[in-house]
MDAnalysis code that builds the backbone (N, CA, C; Angstrom):
import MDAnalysis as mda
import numpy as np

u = mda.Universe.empty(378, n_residues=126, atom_resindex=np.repeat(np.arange(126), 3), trajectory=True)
u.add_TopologyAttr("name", ["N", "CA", "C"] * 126)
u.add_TopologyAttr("resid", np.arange(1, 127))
u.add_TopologyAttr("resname", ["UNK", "UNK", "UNK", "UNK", "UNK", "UNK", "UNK", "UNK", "UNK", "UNK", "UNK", "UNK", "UNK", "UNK", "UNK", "UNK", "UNK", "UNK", "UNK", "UNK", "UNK", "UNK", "UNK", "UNK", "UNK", "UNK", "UNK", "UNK", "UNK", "UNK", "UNK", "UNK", "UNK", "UNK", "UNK", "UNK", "UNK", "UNK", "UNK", "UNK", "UNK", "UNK", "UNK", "UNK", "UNK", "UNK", "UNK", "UNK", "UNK", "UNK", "UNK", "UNK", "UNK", "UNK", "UNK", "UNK", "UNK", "UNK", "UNK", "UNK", "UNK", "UNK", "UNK", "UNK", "UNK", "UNK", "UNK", "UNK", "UNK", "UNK", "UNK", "UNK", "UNK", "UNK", "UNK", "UNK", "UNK", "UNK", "UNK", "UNK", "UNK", "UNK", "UNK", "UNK", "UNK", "UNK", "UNK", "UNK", "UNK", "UNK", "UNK", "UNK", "UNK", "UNK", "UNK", "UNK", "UNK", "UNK", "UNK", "UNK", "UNK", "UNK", "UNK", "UNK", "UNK", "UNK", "UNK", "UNK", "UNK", "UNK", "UNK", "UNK", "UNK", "UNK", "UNK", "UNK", "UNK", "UNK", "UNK", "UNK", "UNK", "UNK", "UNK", "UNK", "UNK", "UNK"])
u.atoms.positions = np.array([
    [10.049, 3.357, 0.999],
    [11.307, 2.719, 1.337],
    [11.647, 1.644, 0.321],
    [10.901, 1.432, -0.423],
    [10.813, 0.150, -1.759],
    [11.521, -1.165, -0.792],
    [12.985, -1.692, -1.342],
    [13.450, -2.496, -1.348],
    [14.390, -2.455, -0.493],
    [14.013, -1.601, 0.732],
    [15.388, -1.188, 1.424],
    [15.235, -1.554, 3.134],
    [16.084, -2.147, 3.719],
    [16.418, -2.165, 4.951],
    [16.408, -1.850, 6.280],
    [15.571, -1.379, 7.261],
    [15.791, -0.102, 8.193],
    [16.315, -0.911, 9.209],
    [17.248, -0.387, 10.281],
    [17.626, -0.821, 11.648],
    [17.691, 0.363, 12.031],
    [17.510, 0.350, 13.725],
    [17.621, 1.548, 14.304],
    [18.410, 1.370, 15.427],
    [19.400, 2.334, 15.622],
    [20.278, 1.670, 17.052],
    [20.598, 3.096, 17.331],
    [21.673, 2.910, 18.277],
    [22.465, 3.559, 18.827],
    [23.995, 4.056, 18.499],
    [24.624, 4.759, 18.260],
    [25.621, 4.609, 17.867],
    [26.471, 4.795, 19.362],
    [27.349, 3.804, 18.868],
    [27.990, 3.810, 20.406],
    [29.523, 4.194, 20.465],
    [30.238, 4.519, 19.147],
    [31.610, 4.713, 19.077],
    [32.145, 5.088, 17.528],
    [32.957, 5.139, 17.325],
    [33.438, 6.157, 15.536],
    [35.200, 5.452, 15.598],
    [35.200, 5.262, 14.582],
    [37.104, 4.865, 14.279],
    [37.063, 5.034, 12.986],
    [38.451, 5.622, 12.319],
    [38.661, 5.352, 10.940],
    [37.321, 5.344, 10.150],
    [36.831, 6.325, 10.503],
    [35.806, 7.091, 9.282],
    [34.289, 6.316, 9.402],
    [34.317, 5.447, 10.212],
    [33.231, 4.294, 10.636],
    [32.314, 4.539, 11.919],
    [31.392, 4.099, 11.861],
    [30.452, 4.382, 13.199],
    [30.055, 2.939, 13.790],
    [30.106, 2.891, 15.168],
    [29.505, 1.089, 15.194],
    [28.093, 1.880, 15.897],
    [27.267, 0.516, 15.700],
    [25.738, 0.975, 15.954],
    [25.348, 0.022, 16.721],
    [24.440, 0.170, 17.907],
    [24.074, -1.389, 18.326],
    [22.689, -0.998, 18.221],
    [22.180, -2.371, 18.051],
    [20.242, -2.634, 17.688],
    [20.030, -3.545, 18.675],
    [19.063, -3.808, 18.309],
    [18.274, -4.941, 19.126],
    [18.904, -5.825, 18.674],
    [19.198, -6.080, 17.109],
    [19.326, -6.997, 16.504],
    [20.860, -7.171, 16.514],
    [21.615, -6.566, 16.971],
    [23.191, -7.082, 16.960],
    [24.186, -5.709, 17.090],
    [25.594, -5.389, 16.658],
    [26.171, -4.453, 16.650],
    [26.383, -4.457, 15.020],
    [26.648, -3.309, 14.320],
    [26.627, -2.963, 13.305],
    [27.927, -2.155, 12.678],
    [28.546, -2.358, 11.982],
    [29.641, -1.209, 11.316],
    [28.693, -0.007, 9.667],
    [29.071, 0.840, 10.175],
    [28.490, 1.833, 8.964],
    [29.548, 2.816, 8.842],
    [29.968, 3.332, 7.130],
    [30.107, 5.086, 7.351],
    [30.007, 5.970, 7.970],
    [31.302, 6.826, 8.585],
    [30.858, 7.770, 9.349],
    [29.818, 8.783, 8.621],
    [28.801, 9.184, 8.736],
    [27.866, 10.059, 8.267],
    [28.617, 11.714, 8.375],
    [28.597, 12.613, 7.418],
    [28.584, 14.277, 7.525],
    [27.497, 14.696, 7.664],
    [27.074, 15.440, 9.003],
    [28.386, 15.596, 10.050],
    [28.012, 14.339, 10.993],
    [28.794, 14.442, 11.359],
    [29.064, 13.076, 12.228],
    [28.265, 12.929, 13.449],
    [27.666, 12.195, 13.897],
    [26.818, 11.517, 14.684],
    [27.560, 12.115, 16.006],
    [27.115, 12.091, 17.034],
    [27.511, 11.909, 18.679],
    [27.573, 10.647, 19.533],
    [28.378, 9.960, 20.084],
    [28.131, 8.885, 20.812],
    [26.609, 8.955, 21.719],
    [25.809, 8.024, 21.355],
    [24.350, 8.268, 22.038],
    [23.556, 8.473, 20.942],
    [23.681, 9.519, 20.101],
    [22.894, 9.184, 19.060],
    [21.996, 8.609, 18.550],
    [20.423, 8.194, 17.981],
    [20.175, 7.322, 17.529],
    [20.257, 7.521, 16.028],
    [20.148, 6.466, 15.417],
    [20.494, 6.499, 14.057],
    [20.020, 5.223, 13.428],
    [19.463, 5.721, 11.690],
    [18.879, 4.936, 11.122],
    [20.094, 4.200, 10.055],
    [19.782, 2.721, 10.090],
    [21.001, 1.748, 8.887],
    [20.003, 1.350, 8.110],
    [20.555, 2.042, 6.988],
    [19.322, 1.686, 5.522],
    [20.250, 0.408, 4.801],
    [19.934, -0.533, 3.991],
    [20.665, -1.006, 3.747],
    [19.984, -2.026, 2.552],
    [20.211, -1.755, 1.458],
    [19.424, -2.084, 0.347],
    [19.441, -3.417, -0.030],
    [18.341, -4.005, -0.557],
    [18.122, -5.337, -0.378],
    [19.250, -5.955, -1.107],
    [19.175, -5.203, -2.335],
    [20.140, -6.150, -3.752],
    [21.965, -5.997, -3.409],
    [22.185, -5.394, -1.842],
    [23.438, -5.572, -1.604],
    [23.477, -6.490, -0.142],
    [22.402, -7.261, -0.296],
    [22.507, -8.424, 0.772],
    [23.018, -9.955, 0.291],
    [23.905, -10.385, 1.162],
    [24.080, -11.287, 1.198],
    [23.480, -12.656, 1.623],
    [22.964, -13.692, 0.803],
    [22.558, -14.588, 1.810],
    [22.743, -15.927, 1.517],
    [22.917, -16.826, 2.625],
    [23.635, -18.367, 3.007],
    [22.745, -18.886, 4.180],
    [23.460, -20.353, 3.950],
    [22.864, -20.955, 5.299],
    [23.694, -21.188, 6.649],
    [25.025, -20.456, 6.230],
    [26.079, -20.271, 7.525],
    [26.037, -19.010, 7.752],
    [26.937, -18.608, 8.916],
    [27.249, -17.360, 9.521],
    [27.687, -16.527, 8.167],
    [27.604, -15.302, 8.146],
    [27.819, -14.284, 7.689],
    [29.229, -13.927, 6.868],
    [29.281, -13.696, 5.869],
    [30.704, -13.598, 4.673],
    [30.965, -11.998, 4.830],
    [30.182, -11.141, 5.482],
    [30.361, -9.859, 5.712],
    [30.157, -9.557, 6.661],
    [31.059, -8.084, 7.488],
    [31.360, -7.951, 9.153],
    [29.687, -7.952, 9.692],
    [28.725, -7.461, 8.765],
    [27.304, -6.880, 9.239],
    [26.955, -8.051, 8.623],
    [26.182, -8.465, 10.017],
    [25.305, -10.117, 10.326],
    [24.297, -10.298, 10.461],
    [23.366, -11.249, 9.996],
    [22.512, -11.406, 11.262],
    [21.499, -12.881, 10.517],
    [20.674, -13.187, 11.771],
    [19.760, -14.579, 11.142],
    [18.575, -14.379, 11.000],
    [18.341, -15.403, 10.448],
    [16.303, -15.095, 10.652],
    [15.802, -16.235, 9.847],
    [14.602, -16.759, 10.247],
    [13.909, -17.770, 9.668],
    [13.388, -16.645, 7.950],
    [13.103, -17.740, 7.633],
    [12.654, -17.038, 5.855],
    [11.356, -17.631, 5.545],
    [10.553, -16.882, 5.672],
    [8.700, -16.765, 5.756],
    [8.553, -16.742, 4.065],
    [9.088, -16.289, 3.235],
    [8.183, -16.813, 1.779],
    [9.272, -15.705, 0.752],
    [9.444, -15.733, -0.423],
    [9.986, -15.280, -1.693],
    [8.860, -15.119, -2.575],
    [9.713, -14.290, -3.413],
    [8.574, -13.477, -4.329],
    [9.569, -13.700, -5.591],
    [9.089, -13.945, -6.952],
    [9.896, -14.281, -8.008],
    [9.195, -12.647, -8.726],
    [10.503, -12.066, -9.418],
    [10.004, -10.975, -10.704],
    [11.137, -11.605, -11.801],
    [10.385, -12.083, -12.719],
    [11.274, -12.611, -13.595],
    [12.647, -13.275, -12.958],
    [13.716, -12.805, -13.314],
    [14.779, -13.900, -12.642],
    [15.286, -13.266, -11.315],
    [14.294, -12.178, -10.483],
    [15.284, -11.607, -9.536],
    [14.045, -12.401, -8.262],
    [15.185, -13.061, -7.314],
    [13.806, -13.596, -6.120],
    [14.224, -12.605, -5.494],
    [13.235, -11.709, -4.774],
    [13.168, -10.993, -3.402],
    [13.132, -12.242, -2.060],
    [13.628, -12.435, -1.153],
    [13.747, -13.259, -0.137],
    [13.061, -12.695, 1.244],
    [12.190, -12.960, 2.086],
    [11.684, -11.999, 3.402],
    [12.063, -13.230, 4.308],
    [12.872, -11.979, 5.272],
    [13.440, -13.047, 6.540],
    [12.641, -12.109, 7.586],
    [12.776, -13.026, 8.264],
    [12.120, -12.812, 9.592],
    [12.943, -12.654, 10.937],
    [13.678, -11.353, 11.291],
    [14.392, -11.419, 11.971],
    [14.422, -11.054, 13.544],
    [12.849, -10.916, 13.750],
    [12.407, -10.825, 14.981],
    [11.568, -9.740, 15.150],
    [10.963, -9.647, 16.595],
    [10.818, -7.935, 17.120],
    [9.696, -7.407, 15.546],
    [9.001, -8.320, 15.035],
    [8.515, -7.665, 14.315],
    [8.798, -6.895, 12.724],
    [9.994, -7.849, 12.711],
    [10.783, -6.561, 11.773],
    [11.132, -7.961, 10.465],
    [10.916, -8.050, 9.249],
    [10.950, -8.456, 8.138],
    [12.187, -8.359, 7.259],
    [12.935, -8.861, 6.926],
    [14.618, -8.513, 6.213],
    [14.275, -8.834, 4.858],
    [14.974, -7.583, 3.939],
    [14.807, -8.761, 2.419],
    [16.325, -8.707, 1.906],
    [16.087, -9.384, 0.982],
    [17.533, -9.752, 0.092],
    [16.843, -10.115, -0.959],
    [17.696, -9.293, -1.812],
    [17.150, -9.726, -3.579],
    [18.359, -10.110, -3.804],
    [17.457, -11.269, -4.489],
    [18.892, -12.013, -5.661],
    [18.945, -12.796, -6.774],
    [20.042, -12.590, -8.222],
    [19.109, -13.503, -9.214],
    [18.898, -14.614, -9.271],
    [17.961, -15.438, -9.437],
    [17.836, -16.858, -9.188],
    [19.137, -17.747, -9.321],
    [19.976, -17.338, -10.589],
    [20.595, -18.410, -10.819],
    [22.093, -18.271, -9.062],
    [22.056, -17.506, -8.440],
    [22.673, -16.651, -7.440],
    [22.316, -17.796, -6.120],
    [20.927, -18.225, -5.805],
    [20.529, -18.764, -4.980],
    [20.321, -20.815, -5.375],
    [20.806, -21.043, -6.590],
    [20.674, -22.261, -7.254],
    [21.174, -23.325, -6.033],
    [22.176, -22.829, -5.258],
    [22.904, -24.270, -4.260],
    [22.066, -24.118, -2.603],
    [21.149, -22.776, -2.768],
    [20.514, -22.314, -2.059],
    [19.562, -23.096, -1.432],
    [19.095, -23.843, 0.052],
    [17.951, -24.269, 0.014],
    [17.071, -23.574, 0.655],
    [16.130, -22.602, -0.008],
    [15.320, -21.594, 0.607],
    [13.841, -21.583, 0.767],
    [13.963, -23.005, 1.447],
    [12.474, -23.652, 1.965],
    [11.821, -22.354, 2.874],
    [10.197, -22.437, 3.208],
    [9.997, -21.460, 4.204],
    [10.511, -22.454, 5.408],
    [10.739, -21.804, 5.964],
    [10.780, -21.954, 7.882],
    [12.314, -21.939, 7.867],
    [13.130, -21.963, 6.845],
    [14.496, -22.503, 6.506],
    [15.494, -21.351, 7.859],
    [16.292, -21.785, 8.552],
    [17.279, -21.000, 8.901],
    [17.684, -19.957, 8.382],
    [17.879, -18.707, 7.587],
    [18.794, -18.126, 6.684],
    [19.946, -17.144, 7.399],
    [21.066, -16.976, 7.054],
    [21.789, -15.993, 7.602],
    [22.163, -14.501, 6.353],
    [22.090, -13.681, 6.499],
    [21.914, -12.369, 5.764],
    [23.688, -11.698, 6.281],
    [24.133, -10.810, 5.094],
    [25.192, -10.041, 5.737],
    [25.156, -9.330, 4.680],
    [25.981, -7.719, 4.863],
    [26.489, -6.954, 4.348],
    [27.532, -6.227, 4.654],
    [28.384, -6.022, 3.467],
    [29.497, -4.671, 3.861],
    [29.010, -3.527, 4.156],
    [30.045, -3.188, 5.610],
    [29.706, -2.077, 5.898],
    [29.568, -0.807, 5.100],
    [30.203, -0.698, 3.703],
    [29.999, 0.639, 3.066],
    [28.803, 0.327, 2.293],
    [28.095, -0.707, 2.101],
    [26.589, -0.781, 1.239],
    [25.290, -0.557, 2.714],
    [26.353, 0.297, 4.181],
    [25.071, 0.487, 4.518],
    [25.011, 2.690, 4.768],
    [23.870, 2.595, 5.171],
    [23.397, 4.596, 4.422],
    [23.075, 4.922, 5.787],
    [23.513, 5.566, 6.441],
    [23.320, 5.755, 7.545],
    [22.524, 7.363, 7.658],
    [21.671, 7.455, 8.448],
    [20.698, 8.971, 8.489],
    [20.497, 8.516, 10.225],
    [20.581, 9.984, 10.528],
    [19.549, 10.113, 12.028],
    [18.744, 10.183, 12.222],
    [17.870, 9.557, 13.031],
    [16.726, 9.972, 13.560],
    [15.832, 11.415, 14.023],
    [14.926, 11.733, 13.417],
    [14.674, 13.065, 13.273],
    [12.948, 12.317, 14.386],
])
């Protein structure tokens, strides 16, 4: 899965080419997938690290969510970020340092994460 995202929900409804998903972790907007999902459904939201967003306020994109931030990893100028967003489950966001400069990304720090709904990949559960 390298650098990538998983949520698992439900899909609970479809509009204008879109699927909403609910998780544990919140409700979700994604691509409608070909062929298209069924209301009930479960379904996997992949959602790649280096198209995450992250701040110390609410969310700049419709797909949200929070989590304390347990430790960063530096590769040359790109930090990988690991949030902690509950239930066991670890969030990352890559980003280039100079990206996170006004950033204060102490551990234990609050962080809030978001993405657009078309940077997320939606697959079913098999």
């Amino acid at each position: 899965v390298g650098s990538n995202n998983i949520l698992i929900g439900t899909m609970t409804g479809s509009e204008g080419g879109r699927v909403t998903v609910d998780t544990e972790y919140g409700t979700f907007i994604a691509p409608q997938p070909d062929p298209a999902p069924a209301k009930g459904d479960t379904l996997e939201l992949v959602i790649s690290a280096d198209l995450v967003a992250v701040s110390d306020r609410a969310g700049e994109h419709e797909n949200a969510l929070s989590g304390e931030l347990i430790s960063e990893e530096f590769v040359g100028s790109i930090i990988t970020l690991y949030i902690d967003i509950g239930g066991g489950i670890v969030f990352r966001a890559q980003k280039q340092q100079h990206e996170l400069d006004t950033l204060d990304y102490a551990s234990g720090r609050k962080l809030f994460v978001s993405w657009r709904p078309e940077h997320t990949y939606v697959l079913p559960q098999v």
